[in-house]
C-alpha positions in Angstrom: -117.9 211.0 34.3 -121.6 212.4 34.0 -124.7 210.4 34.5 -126.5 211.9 31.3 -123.5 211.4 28.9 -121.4 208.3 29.8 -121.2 205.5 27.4 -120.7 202.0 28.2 -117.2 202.0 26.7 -116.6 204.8 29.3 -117.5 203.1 31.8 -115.8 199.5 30.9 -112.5 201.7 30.7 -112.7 203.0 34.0 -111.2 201.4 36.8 -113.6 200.6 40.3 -112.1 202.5 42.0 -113.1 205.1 39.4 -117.0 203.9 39.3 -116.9 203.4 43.1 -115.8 207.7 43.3 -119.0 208.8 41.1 -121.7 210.7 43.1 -124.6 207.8 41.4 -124.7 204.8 41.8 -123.8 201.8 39.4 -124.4 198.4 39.0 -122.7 195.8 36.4 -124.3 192.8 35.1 -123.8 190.4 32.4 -126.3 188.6 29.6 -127.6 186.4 32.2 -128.6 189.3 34.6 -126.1 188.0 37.3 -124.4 191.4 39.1 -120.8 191.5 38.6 -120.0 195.2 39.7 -121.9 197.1 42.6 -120.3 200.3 43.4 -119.3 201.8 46.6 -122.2 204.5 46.1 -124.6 202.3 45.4 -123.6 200.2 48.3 -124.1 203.3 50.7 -127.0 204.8 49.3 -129.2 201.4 49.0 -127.6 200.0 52.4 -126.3 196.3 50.6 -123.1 195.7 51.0 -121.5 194.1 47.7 -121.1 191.2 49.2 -124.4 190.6 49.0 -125.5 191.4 45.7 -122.0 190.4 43.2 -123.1 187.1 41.8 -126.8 187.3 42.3 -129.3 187.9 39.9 -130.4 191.8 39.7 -134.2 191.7 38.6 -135.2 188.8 40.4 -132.3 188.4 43.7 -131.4 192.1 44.0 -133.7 194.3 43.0 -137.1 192.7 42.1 -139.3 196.2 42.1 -137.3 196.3 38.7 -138.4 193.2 37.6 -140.9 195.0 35.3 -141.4 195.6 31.3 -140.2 199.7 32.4 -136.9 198.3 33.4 -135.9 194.6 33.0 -137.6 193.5 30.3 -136.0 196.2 28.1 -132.1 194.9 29.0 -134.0 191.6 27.2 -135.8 193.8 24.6 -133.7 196.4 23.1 -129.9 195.1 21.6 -128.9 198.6 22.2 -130.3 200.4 25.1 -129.8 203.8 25.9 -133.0 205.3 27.9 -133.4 207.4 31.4 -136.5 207.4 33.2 -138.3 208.4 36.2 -138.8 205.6 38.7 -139.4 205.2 42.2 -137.6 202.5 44.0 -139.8 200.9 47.3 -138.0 197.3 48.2 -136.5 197.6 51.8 -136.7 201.3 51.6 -139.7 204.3 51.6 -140.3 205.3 48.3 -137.4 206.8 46.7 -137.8 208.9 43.7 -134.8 208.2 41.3 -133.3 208.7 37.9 -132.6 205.0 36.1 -130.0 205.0 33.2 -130.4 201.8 31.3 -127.4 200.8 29.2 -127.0 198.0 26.8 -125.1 197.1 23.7 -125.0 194.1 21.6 -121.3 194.6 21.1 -120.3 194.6 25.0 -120.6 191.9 27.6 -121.8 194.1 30.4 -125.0 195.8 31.4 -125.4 198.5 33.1 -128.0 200.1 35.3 -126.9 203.9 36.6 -129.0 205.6 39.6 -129.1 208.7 40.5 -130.6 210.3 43.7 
C-alpha cells in the first residue's frame, strides 16, 4: 500500500496488522474525532504508545497542533476529503517536517489521517 494512492476502502480492508507493517504512519478516527486505530509506526515514530491515544480525541487530546482550519477543520468541512499537504508537527517533539494525507468520505465511518516522515 502507497501513501500517495491508497484509498480509504484500501485501507478499511486491510487488516492491523497490515496498517501497523506500512513504513507511515496512520491513525483511525470516527465522526466524532475520537481515535480508534493508531498504528504501530505511528506509535514508534511519534513516541505514544496506543494505549494512550485509542479512545481520545485526535485534534483536541492527541494532537492539538492539528487543531487548525489546514487540518481539522477540513475532516468537518469537506464530505469527501482527499488532500496532502506540507506540515510541520511541534507538540512534544522539535519541529518535524511531514507529509499529512487527509482522508474522508461521506460513505465510510472512519477517518483517516496518514503521515509520512
Amino acid at each position: 500500500m502507497d501513501f500517495a494512492t491508497c484509498s480509504i476502502g484500501d485501507l478499511d480492508r486491510a487488516s492491523g496488522a497490515m496498517l501497523d507493517d506500512l513504513p507511515f504512519g496512520v491513525i483511525g478516527f470516527d465522526a466524532a474525532g475520537t481515535v480508534n486505530f493508531y498504528s504501530a509506526t505511528e506509535s514508534r515514530l511519534a513516541g505514544l504508545s496506543p494505549e494512550k491515544v485509542v479512545g481520545k480525541h485526535l485534534f483536541s487530546v492527541v494532537a492539538p497542533c492539528m487543531n487548525n482550519f489546514m487540518v481539522a477543520q477540513r475532516y468537518e468541512d469537506e464530505p469527501e476529503l482527499d488532500a496532502t499537504i506540507d506540515y510541520v508537527l511541534t507538540l512534544r517533539m522539535r519541529p518535524t517536517p511531514v507529509k499529512l494525507r487527509m482522508l474522508r468520505s461521506a460513505s465510510a465511518a472512519r477517518r483517516y489521517l496518514l503521515v509520512q516522515r
